[in-house]
C-alpha positions as CSV (number, residue, x, y, z in Angstrom):
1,X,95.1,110.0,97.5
2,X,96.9,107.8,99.8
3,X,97.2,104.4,98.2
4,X,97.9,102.6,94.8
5,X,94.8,103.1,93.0
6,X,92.4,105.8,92.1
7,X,89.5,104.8,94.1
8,X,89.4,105.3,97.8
9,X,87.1,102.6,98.6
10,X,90.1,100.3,96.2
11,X,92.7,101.7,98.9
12,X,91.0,100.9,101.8
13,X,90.2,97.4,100.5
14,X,94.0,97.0,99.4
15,X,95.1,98.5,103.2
16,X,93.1,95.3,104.6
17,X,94.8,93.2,102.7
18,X,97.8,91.1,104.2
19,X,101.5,92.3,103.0
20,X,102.5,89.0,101.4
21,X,99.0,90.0,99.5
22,X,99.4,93.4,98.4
23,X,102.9,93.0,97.6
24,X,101.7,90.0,95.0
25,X,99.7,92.2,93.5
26,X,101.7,94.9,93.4
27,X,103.9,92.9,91.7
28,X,101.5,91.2,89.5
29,X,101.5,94.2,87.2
30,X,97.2,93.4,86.5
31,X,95.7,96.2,85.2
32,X,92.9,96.4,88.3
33,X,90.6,99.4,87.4
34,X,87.8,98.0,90.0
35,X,86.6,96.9,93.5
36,X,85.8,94.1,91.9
37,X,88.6,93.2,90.2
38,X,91.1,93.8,93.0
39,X,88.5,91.3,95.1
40,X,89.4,88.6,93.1
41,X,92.6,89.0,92.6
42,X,93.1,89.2,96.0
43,X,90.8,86.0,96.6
44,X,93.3,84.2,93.8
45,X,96.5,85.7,95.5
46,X,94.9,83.9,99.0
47,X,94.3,80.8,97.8
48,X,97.4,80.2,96.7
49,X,99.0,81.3,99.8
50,X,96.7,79.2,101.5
51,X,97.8,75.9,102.2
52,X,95.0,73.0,101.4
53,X,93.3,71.6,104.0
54,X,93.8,67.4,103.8
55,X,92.1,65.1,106.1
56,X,94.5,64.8,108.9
């Protein structure tokens, strides 16, 4: 398995994933066991990369 999790599908989501991202949640330590779960984390790791958008 080429990747960080068990799943392929997980992989393949995690390979989409920015390196600022994966590297968050690599270093997160969560216990991520489905698609699911790395979705949101990765959501949650996004938005709080992400800059919020003010009226400019």
């Amino acid at each position: 398995m080429n990747g960080p999790f068990e799943s392929t599908q997980m992989n393949d989501y995690f390979a989409s994933l920015s390196p600022v991202v994966q590297s968050a949640i690599l270093h997160s330590g969560a216990d991520i066991k489905t698609v699911s779960q790395l979705e949101s984390i990765a959501q949650k790791m996004l938005d709080s990369h992400t800059p919020p958008r003010g009226n400019y």
